[in-house]
Each structure stands twice: as structure tokens, then as C-alpha cells.
C-alpha positions in Angstrom: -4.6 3.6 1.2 -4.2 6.5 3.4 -1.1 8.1 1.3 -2.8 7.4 -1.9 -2.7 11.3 -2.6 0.7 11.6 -1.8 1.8 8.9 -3.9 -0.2 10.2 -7.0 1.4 13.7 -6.3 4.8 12.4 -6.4 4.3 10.3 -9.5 3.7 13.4 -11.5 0.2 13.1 -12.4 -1.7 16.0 -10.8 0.5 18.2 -13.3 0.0 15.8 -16.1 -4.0 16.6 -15.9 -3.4 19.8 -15.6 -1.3 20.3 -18.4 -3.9 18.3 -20.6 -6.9 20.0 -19.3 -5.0 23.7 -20.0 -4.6 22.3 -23.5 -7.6 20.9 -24.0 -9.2 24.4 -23.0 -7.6 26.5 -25.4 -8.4 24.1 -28.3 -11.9 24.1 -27.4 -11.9 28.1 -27.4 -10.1 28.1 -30.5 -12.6 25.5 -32.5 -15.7 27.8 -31.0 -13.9 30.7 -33.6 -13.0 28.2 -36.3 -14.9 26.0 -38.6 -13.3 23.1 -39.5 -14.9 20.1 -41.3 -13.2 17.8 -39.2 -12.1 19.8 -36.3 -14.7 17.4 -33.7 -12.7 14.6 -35.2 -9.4 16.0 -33.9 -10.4 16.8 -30.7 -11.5 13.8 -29.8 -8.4 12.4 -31.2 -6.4 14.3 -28.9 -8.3 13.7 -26.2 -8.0 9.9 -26.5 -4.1 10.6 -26.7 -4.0 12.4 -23.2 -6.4 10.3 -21.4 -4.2 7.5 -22.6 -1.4 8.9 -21.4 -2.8 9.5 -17.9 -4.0 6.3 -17.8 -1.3 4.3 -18.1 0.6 5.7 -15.8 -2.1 5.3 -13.3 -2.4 1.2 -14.1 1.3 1.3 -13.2 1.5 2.9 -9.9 -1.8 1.5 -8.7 0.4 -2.1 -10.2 3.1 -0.6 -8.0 1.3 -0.2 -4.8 -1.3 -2.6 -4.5 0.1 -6.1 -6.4 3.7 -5.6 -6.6 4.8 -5.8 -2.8 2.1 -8.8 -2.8 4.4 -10.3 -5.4 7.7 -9.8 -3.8 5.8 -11.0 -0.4 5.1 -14.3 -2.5 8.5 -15.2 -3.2 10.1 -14.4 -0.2 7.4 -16.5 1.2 8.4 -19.4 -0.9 12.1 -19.2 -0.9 11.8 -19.1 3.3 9.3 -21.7 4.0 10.9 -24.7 4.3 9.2 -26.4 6.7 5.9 -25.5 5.6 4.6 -23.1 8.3 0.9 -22.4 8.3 0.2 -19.1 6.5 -1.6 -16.1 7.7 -3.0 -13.0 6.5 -3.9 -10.8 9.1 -5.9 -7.0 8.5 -6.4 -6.2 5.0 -7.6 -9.5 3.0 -6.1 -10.0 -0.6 -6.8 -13.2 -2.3 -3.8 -12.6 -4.7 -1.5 -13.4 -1.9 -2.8 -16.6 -2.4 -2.6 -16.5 -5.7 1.2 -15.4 -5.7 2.4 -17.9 -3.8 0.0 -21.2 -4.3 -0.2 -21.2 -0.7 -3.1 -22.1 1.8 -3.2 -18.9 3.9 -6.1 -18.4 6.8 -7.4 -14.4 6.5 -8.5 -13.1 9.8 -9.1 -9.6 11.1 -6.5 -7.9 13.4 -8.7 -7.7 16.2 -8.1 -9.6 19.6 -11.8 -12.2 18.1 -9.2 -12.4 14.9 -6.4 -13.6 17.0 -8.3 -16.2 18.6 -10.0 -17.8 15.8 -6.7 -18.2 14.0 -5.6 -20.3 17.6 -8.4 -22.5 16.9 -8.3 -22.6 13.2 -4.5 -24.1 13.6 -6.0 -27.0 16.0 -9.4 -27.4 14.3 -9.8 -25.8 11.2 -6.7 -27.4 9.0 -6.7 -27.3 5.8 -4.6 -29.0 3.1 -4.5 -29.4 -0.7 -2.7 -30.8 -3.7 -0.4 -27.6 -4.0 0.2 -27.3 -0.1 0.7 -29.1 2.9 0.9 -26.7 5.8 2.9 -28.9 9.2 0.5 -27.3 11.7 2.5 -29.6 14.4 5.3 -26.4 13.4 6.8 -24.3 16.3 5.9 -21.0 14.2 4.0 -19.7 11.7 4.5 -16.9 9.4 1.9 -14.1 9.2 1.5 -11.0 6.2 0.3 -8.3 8.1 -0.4 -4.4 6.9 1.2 -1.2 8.7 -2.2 -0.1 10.5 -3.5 -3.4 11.9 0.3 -4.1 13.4 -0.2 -1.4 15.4 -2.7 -3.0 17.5 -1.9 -3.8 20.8 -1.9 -7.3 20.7 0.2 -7.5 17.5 2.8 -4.8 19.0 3.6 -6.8 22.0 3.5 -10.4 20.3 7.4 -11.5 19.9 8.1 -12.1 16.4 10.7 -12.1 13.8 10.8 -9.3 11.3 11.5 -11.1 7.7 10.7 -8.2 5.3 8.7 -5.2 4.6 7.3 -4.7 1.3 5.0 -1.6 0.7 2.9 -1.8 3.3 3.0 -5.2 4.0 5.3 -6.8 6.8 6.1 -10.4 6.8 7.3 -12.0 10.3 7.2 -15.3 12.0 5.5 -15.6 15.1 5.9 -18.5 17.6 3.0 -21.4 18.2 3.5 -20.5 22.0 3.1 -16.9 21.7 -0.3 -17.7 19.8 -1.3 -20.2 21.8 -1.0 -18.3 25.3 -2.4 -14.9 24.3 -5.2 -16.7 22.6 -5.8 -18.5 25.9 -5.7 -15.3 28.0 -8.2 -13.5 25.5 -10.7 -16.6 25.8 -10.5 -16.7 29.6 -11.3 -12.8 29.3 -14.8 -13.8 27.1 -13.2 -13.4 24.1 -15.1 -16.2 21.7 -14.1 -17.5 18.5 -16.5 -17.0 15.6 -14.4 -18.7 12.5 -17.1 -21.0 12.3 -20.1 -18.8 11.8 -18.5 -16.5 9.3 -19.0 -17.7 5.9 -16.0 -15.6 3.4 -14.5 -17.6 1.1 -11.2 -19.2 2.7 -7.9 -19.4 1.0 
């Protein structure tokens, strides 16, 4: 995540290290000159207190910025998906999307090869299971895609319908058409599909 830094600045914990590695300097020159008994045990003590307090806040922003707009994603997906669109992932690949939502969803790279293979994996790769039966014989499809990868070409001039942004996650609907006819201009161009040679785990 390219704003990572940012978002740890602005969260407050730069200065929280700081503050515990100041402390944790002057006790350490202030056991050198004084002989406690159980003045390693202390240290230590306080040590475990300020990591844990650093910690935690960490677990929850990295919560925050990696899992909780998948969450949100999830529900909106369920609540708007009535007539069981097929379910894409496109860019970054996170199997807790599937997870979330108990959805089938096809992962595929943003590239123009990613574009394709999700064309052909509609027509020839369908999948169902007990927990979902995606209509591919639906006009549109929905698609999660991150901020970076929808700002390749292709992506930016397919018409689609913006449903939500959550963190850096978009969620829109594309139509079948759109798919189907930039798909077929990329494979008269010598753009081939390679869904079936790549072997990662599908969702």
C-alpha cells in the first residue's frame, strides 16, 4: 500500500515509538548507575507494556486498511446481487473477499490477457457450488477492482456503474457487451487467453 506511511503517521504511532524508545533510554542509563536486584525484571516488564501498546494499535489499523473495506465490499455485494451476477476480482487478489461474501469470484490481473480470460472464463470456465449459483446468461457482472489497476486503460474507458468505494477498493457493474466486444477486439489484436495454463488456486 503505497500510502502505508502516511496512514501510520496519521494514526499517531511514529510518536508513540518515539516516546517509548526516549523512555526506554533513560531507564537504561539510569539502571547502568543503579543496582537493583530486580531492576532487569522491571525493564523488561515495561518494555512488554509499550510494545503492547504499539502493537495493538498497529493490528487495528492494518484491520482497518486491509480487511475492513473487504468486509463492507462483502455486504454490499450481498445485499445488491439479486440476480446473481458472476463475480470478479480484478488487480490485487484477496481470498477473504471470497470469504466475506460466500461468493464464487474469478481473480484475474488487470492487464488487457486479464480481460480476456475473464471473457472466456464466463463462456467456458463456469463455475458453481452449494453456496452460489452465479446466472452467467446475466446482462452484467459486478467486478471489485483496486485504485491503481482501474487506472488502466482498458478499465478507464469500459462503461460501468460506480456502486461504492471502500478503501481502496471500487465496486461497479460492468455490462456482458462491453466485455464481450473489447475482449473480441483485444483477441483479434493477438491478445490470447491463458486461464487455462495458470494453475492459482480459483475462488
Amino acid at each position: 500500500m503505497p500510502d502505508l506511511a502516511n496512514q501510520i503517521k496519521d494514526y499517531g504511532l511514529i510518536l508513540r515509538a518515539k516516546i517509548l524508545f526516549t523512555i526506554s533510554t533513560f531507564i537504561s542509563i539510569f539502571l547502568m548507575f543503579r543496582s537493583f536486584r530486580r531492576s532487569f525484571l522491571f525493564f523488561q516488564i515495561f518494555l512488554l507494556v509499550g510494545q503492547f501498546s504499539i502493537m495493538m494499535p498497529i493490528r487495528k489499523l492494518a484491520d482497518q486498511l486491509r480487511q475492513e473495506p473487504l468486509r463492507n465490499i462483502s455486504k454490499k455485494i450481498i445485499n445488491i446481487r439479486s440476480l446473481q451476477e458472476p463475480l470478479a476480482m480484478i488487480g490485487i487478489r484477496k481470498p477473504s473477499l471470497h470469504f466475506y461474501s460466500k461468493q464464487i469470484v474469478f481473480y484475474e490481473s488487470s492487464s488487457q490477457t486479464g480481460l480476456v480470460n475473464l471473457y472466456e472464463r464466463f463462456n467456458n470456465g463456469k463455475r458453481r457450488n452449494e453456496l452460489d449459483q452465479p446466472n452467467y446468461s446475466s446482462d452484467s457482472f459486478l467486478v471489485v477492482i483496486d485504485r491503481y489497476s482501474k487506472k488502466e486503460k482498458h478499465w478507464t474507458n469500459i462503461k460501468q456503474q460506480q456502486l461504492g468505494v471502500f478503501g481502496i477498493y471500487s465496486l461497479i457493474r460492468v455490462n456482458r457487451n462491453e466485455l464481450n466486444l473489447l475482449a473480441k477486439e483485444f483477441k483479434s489484436q493477438g491478445v490470447k487467453p491463458t486461464w487455462e495454463n495458470e494453475k492459482y488456486e480459483k475462488f
